[in-house]
N, C-alpha and C positions, 0 to 999 in steps of 0.2 A: 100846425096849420099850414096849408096849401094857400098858394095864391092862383087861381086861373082865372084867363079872361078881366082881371081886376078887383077881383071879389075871391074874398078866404074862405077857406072848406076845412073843416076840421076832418085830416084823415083819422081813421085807427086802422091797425089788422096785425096779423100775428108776425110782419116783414119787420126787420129791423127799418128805423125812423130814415135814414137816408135812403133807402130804396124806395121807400113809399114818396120822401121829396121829390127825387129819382121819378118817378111815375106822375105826379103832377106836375112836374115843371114838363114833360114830353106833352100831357094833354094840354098844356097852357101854348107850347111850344106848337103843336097844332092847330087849335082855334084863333092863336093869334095869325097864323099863315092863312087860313081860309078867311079872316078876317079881312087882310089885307085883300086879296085876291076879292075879294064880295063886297065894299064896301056896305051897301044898300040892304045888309042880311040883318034880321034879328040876331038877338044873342040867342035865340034858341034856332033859330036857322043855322047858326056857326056853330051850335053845339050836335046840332043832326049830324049837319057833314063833316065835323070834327071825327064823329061815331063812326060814318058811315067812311070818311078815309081810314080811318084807325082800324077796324072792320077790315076791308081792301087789305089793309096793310097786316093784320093777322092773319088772313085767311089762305094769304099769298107764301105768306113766310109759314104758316100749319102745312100746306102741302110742299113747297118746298122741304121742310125735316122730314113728310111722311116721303119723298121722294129717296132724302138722302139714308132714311131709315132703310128702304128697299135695297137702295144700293149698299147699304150696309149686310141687310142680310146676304147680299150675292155671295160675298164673300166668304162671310158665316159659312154657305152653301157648300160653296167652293172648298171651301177647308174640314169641312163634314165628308164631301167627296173625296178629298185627298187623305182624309185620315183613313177613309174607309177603304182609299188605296193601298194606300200604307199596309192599313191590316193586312192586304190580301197576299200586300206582296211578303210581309213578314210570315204568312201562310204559308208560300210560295216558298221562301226561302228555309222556312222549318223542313221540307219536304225534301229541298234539291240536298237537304244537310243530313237528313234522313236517306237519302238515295246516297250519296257519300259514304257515309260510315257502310249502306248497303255492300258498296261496290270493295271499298277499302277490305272488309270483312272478307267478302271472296276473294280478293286480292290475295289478302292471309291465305285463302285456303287454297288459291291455287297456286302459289309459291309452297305453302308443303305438300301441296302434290306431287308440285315439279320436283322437289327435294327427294319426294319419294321414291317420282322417276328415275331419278337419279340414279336413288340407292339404287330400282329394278334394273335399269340399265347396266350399273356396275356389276349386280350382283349374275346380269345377264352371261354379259363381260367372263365373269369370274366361270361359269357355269359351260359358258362356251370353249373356252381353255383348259378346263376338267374335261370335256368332250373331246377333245383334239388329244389331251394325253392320254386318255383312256384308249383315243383309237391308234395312237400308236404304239400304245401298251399293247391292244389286242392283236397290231402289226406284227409288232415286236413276238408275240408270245406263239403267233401264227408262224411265225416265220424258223423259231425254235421247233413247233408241234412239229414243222415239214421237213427241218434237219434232224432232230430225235425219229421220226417216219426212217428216212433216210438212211440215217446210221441204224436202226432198225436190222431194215430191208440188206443193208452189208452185212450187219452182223448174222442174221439168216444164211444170207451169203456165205459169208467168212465160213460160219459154222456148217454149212453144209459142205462145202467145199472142204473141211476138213475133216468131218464125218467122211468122202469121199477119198480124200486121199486116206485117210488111213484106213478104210475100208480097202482100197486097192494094196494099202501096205500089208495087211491081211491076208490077201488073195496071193498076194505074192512073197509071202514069207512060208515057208515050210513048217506045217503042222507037227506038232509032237504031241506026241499023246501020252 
C-alpha cells in the first residue's frame, strides 16, 4: 500500500516493493508541493498538475537522454572512423613492408651484382696483365725474330765472304792437274 495525497493505493507490478514505494512517495511528494502552492485546487486539480508536472518533468529528462544518446553515438562515430583509419593505415603499412622486403630483395641482388662486378673487374684486372705480358712476349720475341734476321743477314755475310775468299784462294793458288 501507497499513501498519496492522504489516501492509500494498493500498488502491484513486476518492480521489486521498495521501488514501487519509491515511485509513490515521489507522486505523493509532488501533489503535495502543487498542493501547497494552490491551495484553492481540488484533489483532482492537484492530481492534473501533479500529471502534467511529472509530464514536464519526463518529457524534459526523455530528450535530455535522447540528446545524451546522440552525443553518445558521436563518439561511437568517431571510433567507427578511427577504426576505419586504423585499417587503412594498417593497409598502408602492409604495403610500405611489402615495398621493404621489395627494395631489401634488390638490395640482395644488387650487392651480388656488385660482387660480381667485382669478380669482372678483377678478372678484368687479371686479363689486362695477360695482355701486357703477352705484348711484351711478342716484344720480346720481335725483338729475337730481328736479332736471328740479323745474325742471319751476317751469317750470309760471313759465308759469302768466305765462299769469296776462298774462291780468291783458288784463283790464286796453282792448278795441278
Amino acid at each position: 500500500m501507497v499513501k498519496i495525497n492522504g489516501q492509500e493505493y494498493p500498488i502491484v507490478g513486476a518492480e521489486p516493493k521498495e521501488y514501487l514505494l519509491k515511485v509513490g512517495s515521489f507522486v505523493d511528494d509532488n501533489m503535495e508541493a502543487v498542493a501547497r502552492a494552490n491551495k484553492r485546487l481540488s484533489t483532482s486539480m492537484i492530481a492534473v498538475l501533479t500529471c502534467i508536472n511529472i509530464s514536464d518533468q519526463y518529457l524534459k529528462l526523455k530528450r535530455l537522454v535522447e540528446e545524451l544518446q546522440q552525443e553518445m553515438e558521436r563518439p561511437k562515430e568517431k571510433v567507427a572512423e578511427m577504426e576505419a583509419y586504423i585499417e587503412a593505415l594498417h593497409g598502408k603499412l602492409n604495403e610500405k613492408n611489402e615495398e621493404c622486403s621489395n627494395l631489401e630483395n634488390k638490395i640482395r641482388e644488387i650487392e651480388t651484382n656488385m660482387e660480381e662486378d667485382e669478380e669482372v673487374t678483377l678478372l678484368r684486372a687479371q686479363l689486362q696483365a695477360k695482355d701486357e705480358d703477352l705484348e711484351k712476349a711478342q716484344a720480346l720475341i720481335n725483338d729475337l725474330q730481328n736479332k736471328l734476321f740479323d745474325n742471319q743477314i751476317k751469317l750470309v755475310q760471313a759465308t759469302k765472304e768466305l765462299e769469296d775468299s776462298m774462291s780468291k784462294n783458288n784463283h790464286n793458288k796453282p792448278k795441278r792437274f
